[in-house]
C-alpha atoms as a printed R data frame, in Angstrom:
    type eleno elety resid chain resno       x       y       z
1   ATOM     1    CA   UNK     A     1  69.930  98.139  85.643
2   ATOM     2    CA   UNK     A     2  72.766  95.759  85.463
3   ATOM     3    CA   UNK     A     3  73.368  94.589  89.092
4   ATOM     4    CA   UNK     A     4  76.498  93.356  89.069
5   ATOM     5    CA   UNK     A     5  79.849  94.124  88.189
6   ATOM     6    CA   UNK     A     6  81.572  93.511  84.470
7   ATOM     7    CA   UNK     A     7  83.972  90.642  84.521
8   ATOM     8    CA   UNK     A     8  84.275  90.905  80.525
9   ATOM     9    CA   UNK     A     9  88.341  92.305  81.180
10  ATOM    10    CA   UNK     A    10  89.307  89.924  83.595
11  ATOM    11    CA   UNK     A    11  92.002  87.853  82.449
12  ATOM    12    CA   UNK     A    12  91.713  84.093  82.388
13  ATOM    13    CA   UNK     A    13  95.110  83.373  83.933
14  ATOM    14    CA   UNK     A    14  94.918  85.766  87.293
15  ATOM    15    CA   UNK     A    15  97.448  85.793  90.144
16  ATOM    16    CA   UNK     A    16  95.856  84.934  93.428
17  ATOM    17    CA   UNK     A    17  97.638  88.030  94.883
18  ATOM    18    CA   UNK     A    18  97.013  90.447  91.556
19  ATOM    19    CA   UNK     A    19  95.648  93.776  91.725
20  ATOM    20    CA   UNK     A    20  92.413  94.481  90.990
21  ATOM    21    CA   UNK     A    21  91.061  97.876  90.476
22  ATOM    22    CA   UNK     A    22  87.314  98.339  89.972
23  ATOM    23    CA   UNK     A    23  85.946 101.523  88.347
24  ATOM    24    CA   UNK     A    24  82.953 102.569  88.796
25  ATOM    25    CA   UNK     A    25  81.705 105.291  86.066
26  ATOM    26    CA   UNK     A    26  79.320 105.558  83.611
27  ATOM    27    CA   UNK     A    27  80.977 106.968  81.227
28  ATOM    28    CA   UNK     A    28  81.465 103.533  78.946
29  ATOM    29    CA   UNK     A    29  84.426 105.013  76.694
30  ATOM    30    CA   UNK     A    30  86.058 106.350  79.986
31  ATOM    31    CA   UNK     A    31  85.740 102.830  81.509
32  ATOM    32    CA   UNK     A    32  87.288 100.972  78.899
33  ATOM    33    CA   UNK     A    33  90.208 103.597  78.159
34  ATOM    34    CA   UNK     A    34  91.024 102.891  81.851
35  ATOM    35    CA   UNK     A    35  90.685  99.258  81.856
36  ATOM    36    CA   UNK     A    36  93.051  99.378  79.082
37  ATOM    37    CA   UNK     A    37  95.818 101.421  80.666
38  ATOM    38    CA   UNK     A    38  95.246  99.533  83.995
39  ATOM    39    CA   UNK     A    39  95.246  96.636  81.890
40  ATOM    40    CA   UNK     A    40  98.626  97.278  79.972
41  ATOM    41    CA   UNK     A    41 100.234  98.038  83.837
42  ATOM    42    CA   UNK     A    42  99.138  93.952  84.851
43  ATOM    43    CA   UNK     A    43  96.164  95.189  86.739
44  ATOM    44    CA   UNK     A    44  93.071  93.122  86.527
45  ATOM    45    CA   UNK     A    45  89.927  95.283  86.117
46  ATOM    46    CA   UNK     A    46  86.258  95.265  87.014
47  ATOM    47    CA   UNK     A    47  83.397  97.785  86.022
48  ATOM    48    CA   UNK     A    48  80.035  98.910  87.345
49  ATOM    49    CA   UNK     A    49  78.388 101.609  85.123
50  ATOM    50    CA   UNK     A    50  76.098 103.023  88.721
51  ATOM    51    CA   UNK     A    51  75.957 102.987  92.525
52  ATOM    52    CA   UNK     A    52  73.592 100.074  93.221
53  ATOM    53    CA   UNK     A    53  75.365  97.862  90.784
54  ATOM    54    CA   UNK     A    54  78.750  98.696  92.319
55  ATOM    55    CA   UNK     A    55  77.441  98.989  96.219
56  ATOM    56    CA   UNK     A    56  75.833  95.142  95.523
57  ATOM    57    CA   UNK     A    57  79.153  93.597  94.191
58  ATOM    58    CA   UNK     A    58  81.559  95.480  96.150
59  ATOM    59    CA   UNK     A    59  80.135  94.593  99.287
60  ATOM    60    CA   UNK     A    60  80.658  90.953  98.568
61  ATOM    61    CA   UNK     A    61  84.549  91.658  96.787
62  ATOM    62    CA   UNK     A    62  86.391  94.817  97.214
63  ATOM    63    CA   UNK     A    63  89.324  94.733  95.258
64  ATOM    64    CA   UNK     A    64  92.361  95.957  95.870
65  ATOM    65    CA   UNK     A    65  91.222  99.807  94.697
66  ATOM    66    CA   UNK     A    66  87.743 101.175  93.916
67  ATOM    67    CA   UNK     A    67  88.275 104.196  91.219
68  ATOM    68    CA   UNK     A    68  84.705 105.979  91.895
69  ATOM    69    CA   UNK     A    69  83.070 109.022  89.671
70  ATOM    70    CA   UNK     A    70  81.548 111.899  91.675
71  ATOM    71    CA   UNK     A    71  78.824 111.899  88.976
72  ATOM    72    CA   UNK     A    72  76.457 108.514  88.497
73  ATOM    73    CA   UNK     A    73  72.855 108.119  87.315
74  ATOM    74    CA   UNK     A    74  71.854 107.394  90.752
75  ATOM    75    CA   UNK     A    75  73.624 107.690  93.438
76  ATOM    76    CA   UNK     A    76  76.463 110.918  93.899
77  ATOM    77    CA   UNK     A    77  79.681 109.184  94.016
78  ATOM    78    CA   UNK     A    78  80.039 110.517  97.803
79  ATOM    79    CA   UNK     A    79  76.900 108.771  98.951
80  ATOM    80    CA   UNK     A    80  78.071 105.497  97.400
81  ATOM    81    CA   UNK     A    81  81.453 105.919  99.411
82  ATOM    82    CA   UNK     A    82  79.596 106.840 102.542
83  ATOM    83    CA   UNK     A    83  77.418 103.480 102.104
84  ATOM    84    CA   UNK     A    84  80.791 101.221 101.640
85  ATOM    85    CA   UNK     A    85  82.637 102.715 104.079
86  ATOM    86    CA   UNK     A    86  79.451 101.946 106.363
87  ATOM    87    CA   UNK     A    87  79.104  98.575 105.235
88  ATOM    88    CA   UNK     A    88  82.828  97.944 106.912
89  ATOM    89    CA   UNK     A    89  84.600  98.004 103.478
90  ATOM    90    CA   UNK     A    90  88.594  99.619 104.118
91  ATOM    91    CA   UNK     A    91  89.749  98.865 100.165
92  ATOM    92    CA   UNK     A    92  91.114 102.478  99.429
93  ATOM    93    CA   UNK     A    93  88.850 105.078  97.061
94  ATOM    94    CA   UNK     A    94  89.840 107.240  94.564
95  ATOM    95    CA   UNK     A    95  87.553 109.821  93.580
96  ATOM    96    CA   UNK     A    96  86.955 111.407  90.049
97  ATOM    97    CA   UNK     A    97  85.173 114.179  89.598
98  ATOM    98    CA   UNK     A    98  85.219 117.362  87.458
99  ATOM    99    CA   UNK     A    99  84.130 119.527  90.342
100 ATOM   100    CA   UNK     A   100  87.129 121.650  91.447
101 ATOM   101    CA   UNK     A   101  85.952 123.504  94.666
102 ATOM   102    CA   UNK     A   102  87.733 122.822  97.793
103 ATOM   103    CA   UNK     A   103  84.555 122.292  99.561
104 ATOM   104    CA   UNK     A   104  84.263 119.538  96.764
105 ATOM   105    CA   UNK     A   105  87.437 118.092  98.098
106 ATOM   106    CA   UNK     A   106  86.337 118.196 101.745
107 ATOM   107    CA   UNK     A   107  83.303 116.236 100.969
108 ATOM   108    CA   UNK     A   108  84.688 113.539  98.935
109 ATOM   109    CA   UNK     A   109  87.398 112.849 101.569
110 ATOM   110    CA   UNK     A   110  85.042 112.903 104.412
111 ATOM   111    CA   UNK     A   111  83.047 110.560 103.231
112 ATOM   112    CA   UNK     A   112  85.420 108.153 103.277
113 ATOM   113    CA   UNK     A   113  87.634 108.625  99.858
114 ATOM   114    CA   UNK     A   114  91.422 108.257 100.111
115 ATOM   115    CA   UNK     A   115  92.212 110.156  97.487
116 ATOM   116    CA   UNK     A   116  90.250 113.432  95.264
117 ATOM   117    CA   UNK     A   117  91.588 113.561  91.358
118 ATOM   118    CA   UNK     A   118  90.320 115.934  89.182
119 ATOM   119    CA   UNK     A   119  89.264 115.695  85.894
120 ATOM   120    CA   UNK     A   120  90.699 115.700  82.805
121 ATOM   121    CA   UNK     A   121  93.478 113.776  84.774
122 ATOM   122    CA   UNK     A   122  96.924 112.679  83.083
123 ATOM   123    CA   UNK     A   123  97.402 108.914  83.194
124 ATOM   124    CA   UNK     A   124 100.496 108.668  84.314
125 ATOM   125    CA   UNK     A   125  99.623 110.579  87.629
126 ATOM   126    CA   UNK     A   126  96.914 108.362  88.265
127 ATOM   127    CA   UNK     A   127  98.721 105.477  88.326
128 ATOM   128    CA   UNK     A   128 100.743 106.521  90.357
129 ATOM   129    CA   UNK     A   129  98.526 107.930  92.660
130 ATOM   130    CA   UNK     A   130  97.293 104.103  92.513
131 ATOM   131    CA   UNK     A   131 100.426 102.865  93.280
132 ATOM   132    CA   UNK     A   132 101.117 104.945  96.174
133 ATOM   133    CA   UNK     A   133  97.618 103.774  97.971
134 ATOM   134    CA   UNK     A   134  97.972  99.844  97.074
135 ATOM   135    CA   UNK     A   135 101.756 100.132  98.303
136 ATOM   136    CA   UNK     A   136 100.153 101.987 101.850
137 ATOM   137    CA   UNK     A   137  97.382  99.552 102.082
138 ATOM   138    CA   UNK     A   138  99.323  96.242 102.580
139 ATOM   139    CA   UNK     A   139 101.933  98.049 104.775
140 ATOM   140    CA   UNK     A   140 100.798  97.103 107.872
141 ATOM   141    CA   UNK     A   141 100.704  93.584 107.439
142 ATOM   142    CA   UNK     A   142 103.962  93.161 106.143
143 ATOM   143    CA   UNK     A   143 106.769  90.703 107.151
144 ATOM   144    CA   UNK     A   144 109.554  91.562 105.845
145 ATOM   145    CA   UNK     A   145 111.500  88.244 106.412
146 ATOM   146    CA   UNK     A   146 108.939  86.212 105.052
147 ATOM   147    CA   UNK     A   147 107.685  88.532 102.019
148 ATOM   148    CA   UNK     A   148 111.204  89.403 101.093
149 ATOM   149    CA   UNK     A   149 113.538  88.740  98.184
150 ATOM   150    CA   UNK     A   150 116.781  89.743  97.543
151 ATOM   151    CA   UNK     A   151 119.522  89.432  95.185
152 ATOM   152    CA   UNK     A   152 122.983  91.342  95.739
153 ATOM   153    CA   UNK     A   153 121.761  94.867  96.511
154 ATOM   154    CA   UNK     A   154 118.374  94.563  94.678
155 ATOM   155    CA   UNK     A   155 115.674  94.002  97.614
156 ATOM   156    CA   UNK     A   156 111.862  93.492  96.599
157 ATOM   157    CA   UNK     A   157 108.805  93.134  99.442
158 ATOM   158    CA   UNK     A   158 106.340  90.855  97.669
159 ATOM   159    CA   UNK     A   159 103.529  91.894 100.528
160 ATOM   160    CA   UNK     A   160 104.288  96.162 100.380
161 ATOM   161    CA   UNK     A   161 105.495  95.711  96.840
162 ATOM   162    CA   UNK     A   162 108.515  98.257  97.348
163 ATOM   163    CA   UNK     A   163 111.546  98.007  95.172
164 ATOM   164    CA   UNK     A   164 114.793  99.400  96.438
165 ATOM   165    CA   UNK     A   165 118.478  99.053  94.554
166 ATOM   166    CA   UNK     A   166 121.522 100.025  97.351
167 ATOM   167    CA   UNK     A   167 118.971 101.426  99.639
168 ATOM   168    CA   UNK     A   168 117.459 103.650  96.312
169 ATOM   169    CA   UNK     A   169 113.263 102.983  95.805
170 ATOM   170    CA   UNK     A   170 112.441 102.107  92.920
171 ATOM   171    CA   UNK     A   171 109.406 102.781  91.345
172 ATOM   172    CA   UNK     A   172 107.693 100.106  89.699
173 ATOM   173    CA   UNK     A   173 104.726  99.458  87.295
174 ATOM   174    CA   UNK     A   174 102.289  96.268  88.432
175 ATOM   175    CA   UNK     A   175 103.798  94.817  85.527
176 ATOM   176    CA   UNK     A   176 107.449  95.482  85.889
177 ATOM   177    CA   UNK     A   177 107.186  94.443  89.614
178 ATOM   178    CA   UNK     A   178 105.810  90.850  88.340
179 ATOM   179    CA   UNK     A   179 108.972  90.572  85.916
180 ATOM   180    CA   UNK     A   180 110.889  91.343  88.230
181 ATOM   181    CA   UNK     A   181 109.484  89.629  90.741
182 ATOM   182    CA   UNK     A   182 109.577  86.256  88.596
183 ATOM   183    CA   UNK     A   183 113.227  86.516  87.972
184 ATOM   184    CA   UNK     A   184 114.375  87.260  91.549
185 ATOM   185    CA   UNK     A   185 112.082  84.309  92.557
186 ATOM   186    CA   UNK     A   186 115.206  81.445  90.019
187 ATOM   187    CA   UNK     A   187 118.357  83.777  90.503
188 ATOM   188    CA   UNK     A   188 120.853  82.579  88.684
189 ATOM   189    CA   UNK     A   189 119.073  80.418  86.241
190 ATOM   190    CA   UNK     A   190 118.082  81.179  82.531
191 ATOM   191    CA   UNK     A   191 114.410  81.337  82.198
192 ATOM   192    CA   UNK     A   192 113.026  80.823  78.660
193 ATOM   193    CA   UNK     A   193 111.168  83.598  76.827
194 ATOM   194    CA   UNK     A   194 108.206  81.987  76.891
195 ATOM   195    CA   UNK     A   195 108.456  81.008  80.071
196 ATOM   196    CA   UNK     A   196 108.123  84.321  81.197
197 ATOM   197    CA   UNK     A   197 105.788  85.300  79.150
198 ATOM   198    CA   UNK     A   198 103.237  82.681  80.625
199 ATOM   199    CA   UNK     A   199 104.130  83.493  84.055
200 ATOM   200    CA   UNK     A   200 104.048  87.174  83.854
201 ATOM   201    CA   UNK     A   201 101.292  87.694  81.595
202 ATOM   202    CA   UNK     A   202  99.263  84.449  81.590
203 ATOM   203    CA   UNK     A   203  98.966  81.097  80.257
204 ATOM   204    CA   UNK     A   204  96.779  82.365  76.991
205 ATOM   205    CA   UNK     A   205  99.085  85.047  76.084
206 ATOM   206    CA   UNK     A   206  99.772  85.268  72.659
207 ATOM   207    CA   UNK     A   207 100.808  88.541  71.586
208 ATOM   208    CA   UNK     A   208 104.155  89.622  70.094
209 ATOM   209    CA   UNK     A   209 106.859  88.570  72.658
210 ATOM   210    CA   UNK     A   210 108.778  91.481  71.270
211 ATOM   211    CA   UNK     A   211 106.344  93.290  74.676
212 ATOM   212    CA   UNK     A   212 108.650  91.157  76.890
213 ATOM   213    CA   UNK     A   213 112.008  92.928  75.527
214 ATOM   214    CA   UNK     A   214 110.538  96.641  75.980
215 ATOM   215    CA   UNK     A   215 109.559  95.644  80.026
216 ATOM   216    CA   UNK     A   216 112.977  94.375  80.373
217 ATOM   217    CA   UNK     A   217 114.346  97.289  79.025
218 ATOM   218    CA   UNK     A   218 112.029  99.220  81.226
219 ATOM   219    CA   UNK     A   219 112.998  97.495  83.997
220 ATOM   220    CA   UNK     A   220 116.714  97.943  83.489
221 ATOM   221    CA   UNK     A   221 116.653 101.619  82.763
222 ATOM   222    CA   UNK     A   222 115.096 101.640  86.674
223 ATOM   223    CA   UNK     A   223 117.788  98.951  88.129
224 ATOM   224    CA   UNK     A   224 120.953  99.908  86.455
225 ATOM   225    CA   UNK     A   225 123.164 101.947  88.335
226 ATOM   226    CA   UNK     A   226 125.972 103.844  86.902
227 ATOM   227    CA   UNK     A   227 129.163 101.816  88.450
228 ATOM   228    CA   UNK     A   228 127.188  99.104  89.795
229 ATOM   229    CA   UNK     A   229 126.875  95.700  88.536
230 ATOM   230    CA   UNK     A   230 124.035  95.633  85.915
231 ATOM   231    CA   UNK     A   231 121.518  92.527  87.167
232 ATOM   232    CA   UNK     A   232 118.923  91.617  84.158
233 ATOM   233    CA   UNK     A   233 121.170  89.265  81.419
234 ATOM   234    CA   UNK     A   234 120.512  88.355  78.337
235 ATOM   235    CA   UNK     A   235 121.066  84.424  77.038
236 ATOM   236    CA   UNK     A   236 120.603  85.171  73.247
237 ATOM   237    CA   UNK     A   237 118.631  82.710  71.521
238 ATOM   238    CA   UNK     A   238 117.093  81.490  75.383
239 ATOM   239    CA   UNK     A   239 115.614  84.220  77.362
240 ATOM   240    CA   UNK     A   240 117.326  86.459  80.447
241 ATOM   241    CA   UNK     A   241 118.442  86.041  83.864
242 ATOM   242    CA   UNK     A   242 119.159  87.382  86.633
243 ATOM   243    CA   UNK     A   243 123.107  87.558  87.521
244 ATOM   244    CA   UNK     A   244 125.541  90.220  88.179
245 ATOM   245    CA   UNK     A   245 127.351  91.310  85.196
246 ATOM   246    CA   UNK     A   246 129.744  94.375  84.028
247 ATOM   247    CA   UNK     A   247 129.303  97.449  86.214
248 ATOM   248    CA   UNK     A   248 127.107  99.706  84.364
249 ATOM   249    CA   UNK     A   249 128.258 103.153  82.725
């Protein structure tokens, strides 16, 4: 029994403060179709394929989430949340499971899980589900003065991770919040595409930059505003930066 937890999709280049997610399912092809959405999003991932693997490494390094099957070859996914919640662990717990009774429900979340999604689950709900808990989670020990950036109207919390445009939240992906995080951190200043692309996602990065022209894109579908001044600029032949321009619309 493997008895610790799969670093293999770790990236080399990691953020001190990025967001890990560790799944624990064993259900290999499951695990590593997660990884690789959580993955795409700028979430670092670990994996632990039963309950004793998982309840050995967790113990010693939470994460930031802890996506946990009802089902495992050992351990029920609700003992193995009752046995981290007892060993003092507070990282928040999603639970999986293809069991749809409401008792079901009640179990899972009083044994200590945050969160009950049911399988087959769409994506895009999860992660936002995920989202929603890692944004609750560092709430309380925000401060806002010190975790704060702001540029014009465009105000982002590094610590809560909330995004907000003329008092308007913004919902962000992991990755999307790092690009835009990275330009609000040299306003004003022309940052070189592969400048970004190093410091958003990693030093080893060598894929098709073409990935950093879709986020921005992403990004300023979210920020524009119709009639406000659009923020995200383009230096052709350079990279982008972040200054007011024409309003929008």
């Amino acid at each position: 029994m493997n008895q610790t937890l799969n670093r293999s999709l770790t990236p080399t280049h990691q953020r001190s403060d990025q967001l890990e997610v560790v799944i624990v399912d064993d259900d290999p092809k499951l695990r590593q179709f997660l990884a690789g959405e959580l993955g795409v999003e700028g979430y670092t991932v670990r994996q632990a394929p039963d309950g004793q693997s998982a309840l050995i490494a967790l113990r010693e390094a939470p994460g930031s989430l802890i996506l946990l099957d009802w089902l495992l070859p050992d351990f029920s996914g609700v003992e193995v949340c009752r046995r981290i919640r007892a060993g003092g662990v507070t990282t928040p717990i999603v639970m999986l499971s293809g069991r749809d009774a409401i008792q079901d429900r009640i179990e899972a979340l009083d044994s200590g899980a945050d969160d009950f999604i049911l399988k087959p689950f769409s994506v895009e709900e999860l992660l936002a589900r995920l989202r929603a808990h890692l944004r609750r989670s560092v709430v309380g020990g925000a401060n806002d003065n010190d975790d704060q950036l702001q540029f014009a109207d465009l105000v982002l919390n590094t610590a809560t991770r909330d995004v907000s445009r003329s008092g308007t939240t913004i919902a962000l992906s992991v990755r999307e919040f790092e690009l835009l995080r990275h330009l609000m951190e040299s306003p004003q200043r022309v940052l070189t595409r592969q400048a970004i692309l190093q410091a958003v996602w990693g030093e080893n990065h060598f894929g098709d930059d073409n990935l950093l022209d879709v986020y921005v894109r992403y990004l300023r579908r979210k920020l524009d505003q119709m009639g406000r001044p659009t923020l995200i600029q383009t230096v052709r032949g350079v990279g982008f930066m972040l200054r007011e321009g024409k309003p929008y619309g």
